[in-house]
C-alpha positions as CSV (number, residue, x, y, z in Angstrom):
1,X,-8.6,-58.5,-38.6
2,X,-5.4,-57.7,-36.4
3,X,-3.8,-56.2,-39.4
4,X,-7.0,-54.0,-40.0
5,X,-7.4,-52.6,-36.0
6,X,-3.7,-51.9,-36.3
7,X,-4.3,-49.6,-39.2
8,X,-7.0,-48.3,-37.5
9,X,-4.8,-47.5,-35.0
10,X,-2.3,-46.1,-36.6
11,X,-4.1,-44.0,-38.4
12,X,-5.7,-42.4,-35.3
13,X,-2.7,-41.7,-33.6
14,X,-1.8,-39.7,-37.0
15,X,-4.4,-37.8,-36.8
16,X,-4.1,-36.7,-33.1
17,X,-0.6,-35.9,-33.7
18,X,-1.8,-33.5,-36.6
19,X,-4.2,-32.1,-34.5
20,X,-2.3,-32.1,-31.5
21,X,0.4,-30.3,-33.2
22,X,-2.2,-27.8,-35.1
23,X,-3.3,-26.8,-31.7
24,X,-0.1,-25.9,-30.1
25,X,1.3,-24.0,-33.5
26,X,-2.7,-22.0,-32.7
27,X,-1.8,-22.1,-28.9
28,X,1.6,-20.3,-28.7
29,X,0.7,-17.6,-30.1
30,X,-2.0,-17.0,-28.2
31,X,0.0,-17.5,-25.1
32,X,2.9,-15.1,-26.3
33,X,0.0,-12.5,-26.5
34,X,-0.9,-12.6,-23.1
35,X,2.6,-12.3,-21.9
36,X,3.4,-9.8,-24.0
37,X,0.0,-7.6,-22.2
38,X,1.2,-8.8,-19.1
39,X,5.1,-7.3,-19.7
40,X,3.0,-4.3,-21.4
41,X,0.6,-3.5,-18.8
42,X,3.4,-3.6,-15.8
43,X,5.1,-1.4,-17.8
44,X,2.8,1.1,-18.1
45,X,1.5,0.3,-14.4
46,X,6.0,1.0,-13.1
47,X,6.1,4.1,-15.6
48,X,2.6,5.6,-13.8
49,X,3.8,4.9,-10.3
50,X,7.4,6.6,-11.2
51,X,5.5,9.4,-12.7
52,X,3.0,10.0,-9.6
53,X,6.6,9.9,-7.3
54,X,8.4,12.5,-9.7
55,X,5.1,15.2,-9.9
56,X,4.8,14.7,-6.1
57,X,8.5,15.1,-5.7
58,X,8.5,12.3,-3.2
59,X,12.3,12.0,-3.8
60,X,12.9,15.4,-2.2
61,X,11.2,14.5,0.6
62,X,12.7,11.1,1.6
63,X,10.3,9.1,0.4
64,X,11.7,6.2,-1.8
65,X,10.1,5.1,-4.6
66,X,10.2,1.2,-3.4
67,X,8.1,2.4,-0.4
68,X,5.8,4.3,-2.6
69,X,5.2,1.3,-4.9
70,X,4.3,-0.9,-2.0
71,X,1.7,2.0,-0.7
72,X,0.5,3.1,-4.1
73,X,-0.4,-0.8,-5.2
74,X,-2.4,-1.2,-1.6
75,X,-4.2,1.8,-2.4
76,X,-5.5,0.7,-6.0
77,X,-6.1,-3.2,-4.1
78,X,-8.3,-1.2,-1.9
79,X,-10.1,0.9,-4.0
80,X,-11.0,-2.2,-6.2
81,X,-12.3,-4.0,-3.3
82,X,-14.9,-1.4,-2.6
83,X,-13.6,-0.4,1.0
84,X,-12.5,3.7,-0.2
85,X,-14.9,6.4,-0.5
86,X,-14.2,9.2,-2.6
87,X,-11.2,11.1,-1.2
88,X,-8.0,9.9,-3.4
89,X,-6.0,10.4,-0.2
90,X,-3.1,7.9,0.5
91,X,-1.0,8.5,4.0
92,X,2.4,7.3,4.1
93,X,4.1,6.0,7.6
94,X,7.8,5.1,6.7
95,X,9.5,3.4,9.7
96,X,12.2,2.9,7.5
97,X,13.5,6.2,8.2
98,X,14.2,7.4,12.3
99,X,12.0,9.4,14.1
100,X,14.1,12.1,13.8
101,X,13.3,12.5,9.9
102,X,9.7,13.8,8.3
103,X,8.7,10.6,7.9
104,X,5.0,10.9,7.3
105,X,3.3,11.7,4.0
106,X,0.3,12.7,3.2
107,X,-0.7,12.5,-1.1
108,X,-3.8,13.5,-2.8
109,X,-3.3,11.6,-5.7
110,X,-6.0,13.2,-7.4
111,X,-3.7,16.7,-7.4
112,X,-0.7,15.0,-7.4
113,X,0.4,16.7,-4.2
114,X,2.0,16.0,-1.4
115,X,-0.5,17.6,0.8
116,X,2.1,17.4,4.2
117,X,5.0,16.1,5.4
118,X,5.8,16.0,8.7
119,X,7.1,14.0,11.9
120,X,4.8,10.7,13.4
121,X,5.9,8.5,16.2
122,X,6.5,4.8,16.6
123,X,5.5,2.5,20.1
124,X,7.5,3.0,22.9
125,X,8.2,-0.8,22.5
126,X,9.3,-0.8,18.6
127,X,12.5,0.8,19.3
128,X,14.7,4.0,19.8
129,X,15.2,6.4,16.9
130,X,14.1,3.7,14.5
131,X,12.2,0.9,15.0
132,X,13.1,-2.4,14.6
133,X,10.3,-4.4,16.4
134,X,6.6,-4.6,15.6
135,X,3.3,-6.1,17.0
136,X,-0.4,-6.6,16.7
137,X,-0.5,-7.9,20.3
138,X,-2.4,-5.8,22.8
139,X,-0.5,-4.5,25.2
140,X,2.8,-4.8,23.2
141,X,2.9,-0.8,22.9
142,X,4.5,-1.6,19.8
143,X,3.7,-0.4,16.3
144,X,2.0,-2.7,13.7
145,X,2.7,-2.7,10.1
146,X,0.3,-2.6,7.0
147,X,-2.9,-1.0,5.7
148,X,-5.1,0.6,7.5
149,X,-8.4,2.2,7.1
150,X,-8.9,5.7,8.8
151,X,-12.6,5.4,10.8
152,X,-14.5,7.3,13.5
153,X,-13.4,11.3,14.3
154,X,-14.1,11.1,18.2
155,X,-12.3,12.9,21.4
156,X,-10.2,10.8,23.5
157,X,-7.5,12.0,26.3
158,X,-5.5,13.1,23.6
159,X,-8.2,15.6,22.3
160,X,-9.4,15.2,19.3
161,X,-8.5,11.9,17.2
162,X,-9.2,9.5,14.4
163,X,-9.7,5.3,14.9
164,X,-8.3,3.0,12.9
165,X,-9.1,-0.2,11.1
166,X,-6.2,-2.6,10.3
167,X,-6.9,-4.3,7.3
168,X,-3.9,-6.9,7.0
169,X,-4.8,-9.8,9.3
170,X,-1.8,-10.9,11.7
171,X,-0.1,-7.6,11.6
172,X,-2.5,-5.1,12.3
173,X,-5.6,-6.3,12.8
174,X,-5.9,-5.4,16.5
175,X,-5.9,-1.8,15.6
176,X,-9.5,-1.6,17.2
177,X,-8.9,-3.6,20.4
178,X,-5.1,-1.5,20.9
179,X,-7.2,1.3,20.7
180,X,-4.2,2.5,17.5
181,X,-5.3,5.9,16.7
182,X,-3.9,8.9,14.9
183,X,-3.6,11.6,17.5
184,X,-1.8,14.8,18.0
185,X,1.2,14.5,21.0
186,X,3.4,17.3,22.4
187,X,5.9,14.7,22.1
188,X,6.1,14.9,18.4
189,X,8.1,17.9,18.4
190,X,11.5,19.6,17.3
191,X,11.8,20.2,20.8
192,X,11.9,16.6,21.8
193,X,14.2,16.1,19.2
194,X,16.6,18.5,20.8
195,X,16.0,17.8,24.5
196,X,16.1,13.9,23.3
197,X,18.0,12.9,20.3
198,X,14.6,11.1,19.0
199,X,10.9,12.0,19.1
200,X,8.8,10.9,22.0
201,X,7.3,7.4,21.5
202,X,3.7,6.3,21.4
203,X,1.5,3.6,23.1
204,X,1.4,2.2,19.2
205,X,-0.2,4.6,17.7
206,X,1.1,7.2,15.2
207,X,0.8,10.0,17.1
208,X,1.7,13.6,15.0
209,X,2.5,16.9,15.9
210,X,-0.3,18.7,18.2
211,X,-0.8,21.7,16.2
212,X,-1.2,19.9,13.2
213,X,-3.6,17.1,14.3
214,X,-6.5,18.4,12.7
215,X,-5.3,19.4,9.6
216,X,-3.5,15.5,9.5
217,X,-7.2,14.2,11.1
218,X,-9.4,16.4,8.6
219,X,-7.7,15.5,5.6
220,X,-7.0,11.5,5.8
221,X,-10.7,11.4,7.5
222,X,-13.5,9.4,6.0
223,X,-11.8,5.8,4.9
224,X,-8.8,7.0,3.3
225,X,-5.2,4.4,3.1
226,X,-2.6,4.6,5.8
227,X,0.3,2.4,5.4
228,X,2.8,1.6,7.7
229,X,5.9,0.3,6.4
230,X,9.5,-1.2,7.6
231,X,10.9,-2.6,4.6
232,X,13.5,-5.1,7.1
233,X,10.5,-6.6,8.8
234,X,8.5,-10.4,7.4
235,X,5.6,-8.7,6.3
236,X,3.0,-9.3,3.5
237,X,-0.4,-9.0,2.2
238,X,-3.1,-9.5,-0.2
239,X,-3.2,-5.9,-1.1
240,X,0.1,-6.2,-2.9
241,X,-1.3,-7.7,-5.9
242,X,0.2,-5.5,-8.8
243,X,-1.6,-7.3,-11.6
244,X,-4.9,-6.2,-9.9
245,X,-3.3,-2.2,-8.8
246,X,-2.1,-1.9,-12.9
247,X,-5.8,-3.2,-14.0
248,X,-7.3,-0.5,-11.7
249,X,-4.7,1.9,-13.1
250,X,-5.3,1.4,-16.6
251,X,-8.9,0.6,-16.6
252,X,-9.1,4.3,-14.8
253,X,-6.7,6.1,-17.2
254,X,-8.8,5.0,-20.3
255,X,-12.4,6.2,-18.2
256,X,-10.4,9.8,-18.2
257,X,-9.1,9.8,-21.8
258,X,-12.7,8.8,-22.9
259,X,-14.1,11.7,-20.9
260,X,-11.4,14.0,-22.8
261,X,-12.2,13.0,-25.6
């Protein structure tokens, strides 16, 4: 009877090794597949991005690519989440450059234009020329990093200017409470440049050059993407998520190539 359960036994363990071993020989491949679409589709999602900096001739302009991945991949998280309306408009803060430089772009990545670049000012807190601290406290009069959501059109004592809505939590979103705003200031200026090595500095808020503030206000109106970056600062999110920006990417290049066809 021992003999007989043993054989039993044995026998069943044969099988499972069979079928254990049938299922990993069907397995792998199925697994190499999906890392080779993975490799594939971030591919195609690096070569997009890299075309979208080239036709924008964001390398001209001071922009780096590194940056503009960062931005470009918040903007798709966005747009997947449902928070965008319908302007393709993505607005660029780079503290990584000094306020000396044009360090605010503006992209309609519909076009595949840069629409403007031009000078925006960091919190009188965050630092001289360049910034090098940042804050979502109120009252810090610093800068705070991340993606923002532009809100409300309303007139202030800066005239007329655009609320905010920081979207990264811990880093920027007390935009609302700061009172953060894009505004036009005189201190955003060649001549302060001149007169002070630097452009004036904000109570946080990027503040851009007066006679431009409602062409900057009018165009990145109505819930476009503003992101503030500093590439030396601890910062993160959950709009970074490039397997999610690529699916968005790729899922809207094959809409358009349907509607070509």
């Amino acid at each position: 009877m021992k003999k007989y359960i043993l054989d039993i036994a044995t026998i069943f363990l044969v099988g499972m090794s069979i079928v254990g071993t049938s299922w990993k020989a069907a397995e792998l491949p199925r697994i190499q597949q999906e890392v080779v679409k993975h490799i594939a589709k971030d591919s195609l999602y690096n070569q997009y991005i890299s075309n979208i900096y080239h036709q924008v001739h964001l390398d001209s302009a001071g922009l780096s690519e590194q940056v503009f991945e960062k931005a470009l991949t918040g903007f798709y998280n966005l747009k997947y989440s449902g928070l965008l309306h319908a302007k393709s408009i993505l607005t660029i803060a780079d503290f990584d450059q000094e306020s000396s430089k044009k360090r605010l772009y503006i992209i309609d990545l519909t076009s595949k234009k840069l629409v403007l670049n031009t000078w925006v000012a960091h919190g009188q807190n965050s630092g001289g020329d360049k910034p090098a601290y940042f804050s979502n406290n109120i009252n810090s009069n610093q800068s705070s990093l991340g993606f923002y959501l532009t809100g409300e059109i309303y007139y202030g004592k800066h005239g007329r200017s655009l609320k905010l809505d920081g979207m990264d939590q811990g880093f920027n979103s007390n935009a609302r409470e700061r009172s953060i705003v894009v505004h036009g200031a005189s201190y955003v200026s060649q001549k302060s440049i001149d007169q002070l090595g630097r452009l004036g500095r904000s109570q946080g808020c990027p503040a851009v050059p007066a006679k431009l503030a409602d062409q900057v206000i009018n165009t990145i109106s109505d819930r476009t993407v503003l992101f503030i970056n500093n590439s030396e600062q601890q910062y993160n999110s959950s709009f970074l998520n490039e397997t999610l920006a690529a699916s968005v990417v790729l899922n809207q290049e094959q809409i358009l190539a349907a509607q070509m066809d």
